[in-house]
C-alpha positions in Angstrom: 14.7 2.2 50.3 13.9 0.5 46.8 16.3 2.3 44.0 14.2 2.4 40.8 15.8 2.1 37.0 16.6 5.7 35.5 14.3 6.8 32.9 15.2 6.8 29.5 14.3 9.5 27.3 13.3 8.8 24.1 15.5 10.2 21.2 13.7 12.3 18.4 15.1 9.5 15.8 13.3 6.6 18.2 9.9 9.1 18.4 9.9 9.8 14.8 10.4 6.2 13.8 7.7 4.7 16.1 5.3 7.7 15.3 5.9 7.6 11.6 6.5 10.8 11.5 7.8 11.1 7.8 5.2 8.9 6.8 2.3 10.9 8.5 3.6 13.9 7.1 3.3 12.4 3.5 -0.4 11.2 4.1 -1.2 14.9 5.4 0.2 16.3 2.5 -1.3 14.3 -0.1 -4.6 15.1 1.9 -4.1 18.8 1.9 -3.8 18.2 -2.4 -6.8 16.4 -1.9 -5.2 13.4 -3.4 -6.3 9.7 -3.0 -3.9 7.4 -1.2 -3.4 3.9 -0.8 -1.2 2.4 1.8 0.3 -1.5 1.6 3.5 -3.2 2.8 4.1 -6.2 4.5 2.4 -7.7 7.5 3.0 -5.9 11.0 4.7 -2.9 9.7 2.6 -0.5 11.2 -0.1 0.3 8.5 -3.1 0.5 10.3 -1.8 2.3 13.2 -0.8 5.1 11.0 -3.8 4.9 9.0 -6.0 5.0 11.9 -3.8 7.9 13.6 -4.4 9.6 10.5 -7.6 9.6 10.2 -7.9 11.0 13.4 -6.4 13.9 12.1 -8.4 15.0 8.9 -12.1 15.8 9.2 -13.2 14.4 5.7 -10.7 11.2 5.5 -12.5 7.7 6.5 -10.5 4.9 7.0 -12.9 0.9 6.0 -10.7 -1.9 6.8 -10.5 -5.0 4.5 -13.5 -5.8 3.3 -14.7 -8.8 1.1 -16.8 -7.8 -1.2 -18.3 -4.6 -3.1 -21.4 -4.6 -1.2 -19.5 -4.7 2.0 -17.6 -2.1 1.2 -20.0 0.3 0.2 -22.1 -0.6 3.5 -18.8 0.1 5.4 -18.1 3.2 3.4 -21.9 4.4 4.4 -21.3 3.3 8.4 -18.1 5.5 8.1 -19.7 8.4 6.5 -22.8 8.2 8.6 -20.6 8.4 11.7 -18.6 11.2 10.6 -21.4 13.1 9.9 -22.5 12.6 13.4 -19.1 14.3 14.3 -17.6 11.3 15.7 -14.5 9.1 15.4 -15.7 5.6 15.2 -13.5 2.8 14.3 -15.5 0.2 12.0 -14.3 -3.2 11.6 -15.3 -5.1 8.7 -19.0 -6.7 9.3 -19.2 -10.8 9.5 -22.5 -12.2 7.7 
């Protein structure tokens, strides 16, 4: 008979700190005043993920990764737009010429 590990249940502090929950909730209320964001911080602290969750969540919010010009970022801003409008979620990452 194998014995396996006990489970460990996560804590609300540990849930709310890898969900982001704080930070989520400012994003969602900002977007509710209709109010234009912008997220930054340091390398590998999570921005995308919560951008990207966010997103998710709001029916008018697109989300364009980096991009390096202004033409590139108007031609993602029209790929995001064009698949919203479809009624789908798509994830666009920044186009290579």
């Amino acid at each position: 008979m194998a014995l396996l590990a006990p489970q460990h249940v996560p804590t609300p502090q540990y849930v709310a700190a890898i969900e982001r929950l704080e930070e989520m909730g400012r994003l969602q209320d900002q977007a509710r005043r209709r109010k234009s964001m912008l997220v930054f911080g340091p390398e590998g602290v999570g921005k995308t993920r919560l951008v990207e969750s966010f997103v998710k969540t709001q029916s008018l919010a697109l989300y364009v990764n980096q991009t390096g010009s202004p033409r590139d970022l108007m031609l993602a801003l029209w790929r995001a737009s064009a698949a919203q409008a479809s009624g789908s979620y798509v994830y666009l990452p920044p186009q290579n010429h």
